[in-house]
C-alpha positions in Angstrom: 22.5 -204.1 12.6 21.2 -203.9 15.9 24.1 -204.1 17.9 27.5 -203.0 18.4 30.3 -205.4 16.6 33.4 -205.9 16.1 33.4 -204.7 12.9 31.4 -201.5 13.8 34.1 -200.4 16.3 36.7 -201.0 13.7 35.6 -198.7 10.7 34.1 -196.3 13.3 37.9 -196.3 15.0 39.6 -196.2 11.5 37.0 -193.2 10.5 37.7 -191.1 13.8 41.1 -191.3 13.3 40.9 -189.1 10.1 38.6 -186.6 11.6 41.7 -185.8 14.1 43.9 -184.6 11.1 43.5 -181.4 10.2 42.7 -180.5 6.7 45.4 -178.9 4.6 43.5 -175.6 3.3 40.8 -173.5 3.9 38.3 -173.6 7.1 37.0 -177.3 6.4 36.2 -179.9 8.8 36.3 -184.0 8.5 32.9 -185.0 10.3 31.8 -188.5 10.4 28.5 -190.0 10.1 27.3 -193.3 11.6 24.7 -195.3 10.9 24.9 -198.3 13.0 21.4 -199.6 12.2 21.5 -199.4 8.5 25.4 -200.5 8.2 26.4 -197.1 6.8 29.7 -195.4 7.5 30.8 -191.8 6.1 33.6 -188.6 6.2 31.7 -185.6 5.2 34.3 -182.5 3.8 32.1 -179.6 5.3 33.5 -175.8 5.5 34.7 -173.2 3.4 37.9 -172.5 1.1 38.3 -168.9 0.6 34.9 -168.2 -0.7 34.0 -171.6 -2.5 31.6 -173.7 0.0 32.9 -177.2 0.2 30.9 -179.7 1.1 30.7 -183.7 -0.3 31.6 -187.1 1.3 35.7 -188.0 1.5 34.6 -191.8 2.7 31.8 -194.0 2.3 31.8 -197.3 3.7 29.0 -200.1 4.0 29.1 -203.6 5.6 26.8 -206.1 3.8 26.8 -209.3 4.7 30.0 -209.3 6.5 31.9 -207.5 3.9 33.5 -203.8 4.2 32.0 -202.5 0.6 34.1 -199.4 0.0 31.5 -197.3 -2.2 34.0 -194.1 -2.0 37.5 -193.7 -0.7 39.0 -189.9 -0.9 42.1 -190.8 1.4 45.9 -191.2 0.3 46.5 -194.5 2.4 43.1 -195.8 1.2 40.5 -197.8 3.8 41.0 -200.8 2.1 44.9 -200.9 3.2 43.8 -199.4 6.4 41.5 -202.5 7.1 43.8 -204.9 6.3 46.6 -203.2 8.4 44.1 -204.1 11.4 44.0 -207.4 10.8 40.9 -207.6 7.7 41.1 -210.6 5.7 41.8 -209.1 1.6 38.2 -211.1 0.8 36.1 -209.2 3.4 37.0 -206.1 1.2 35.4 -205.1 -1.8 36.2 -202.0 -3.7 32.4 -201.2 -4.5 34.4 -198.2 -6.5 36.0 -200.1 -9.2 34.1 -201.7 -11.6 34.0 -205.9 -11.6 36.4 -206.4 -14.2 38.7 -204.2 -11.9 37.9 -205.8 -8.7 39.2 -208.9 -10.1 43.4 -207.3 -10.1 42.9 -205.4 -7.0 43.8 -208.4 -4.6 40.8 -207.5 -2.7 37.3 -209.5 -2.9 35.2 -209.1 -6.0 31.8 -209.3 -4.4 
């Protein structure tokens, strides 16, 4: 991915939006990571609760071969609705998350 797409804006938009909602507890922040070049699209849970470091990946989102492959999703709305919502055909969505068999009853594309 060498350039800038449509589809780049998009989950880089939908992904900035959560960083602006503060989290509920402790001193943690929502920080994305973009990786234009290799497709890759992240929310990394980085801070502190009370004494307990916190510090792991909320979202992880790849686009291969014009497909939003949703390896993790840690939100309440979920991406995949959030995609949709902004105008993402069901079959350019695949719930990397879920296994096959899953995929198959999720209304979203298998593969």
């Amino acid at each position: 991915m060498d350039r800038v797409t449509p589809d780049i804006q998009l989950i880089r938009r939908i992904l900035t939006e959560h960083t602006r909602v503060p989290f509920a507890y402790g001193e943690i922040r929502v920080e994305p990571v973009f990786d234009d070049e290799h497709g890759r699209y992240l929310l990394m849970l980085v801070g502190r609760d009370n004494e307990r470091r916190v510090h792991g990946c909320l979202v992880h989102v790849d686009i291969i071969d014009g497909k939003f492959w949703i390896q993790r999703d840690g939100t309440e709305a979920g991406i995949g609705n959030e995609l949709v919502a902004a105008g993402v055909p069901r079959e350019r969505i695949v719930l990397a998350f879920r296994s096959p068999e899953l995929r198959k009853l999720s209304g979203f594309a298998v593969a």
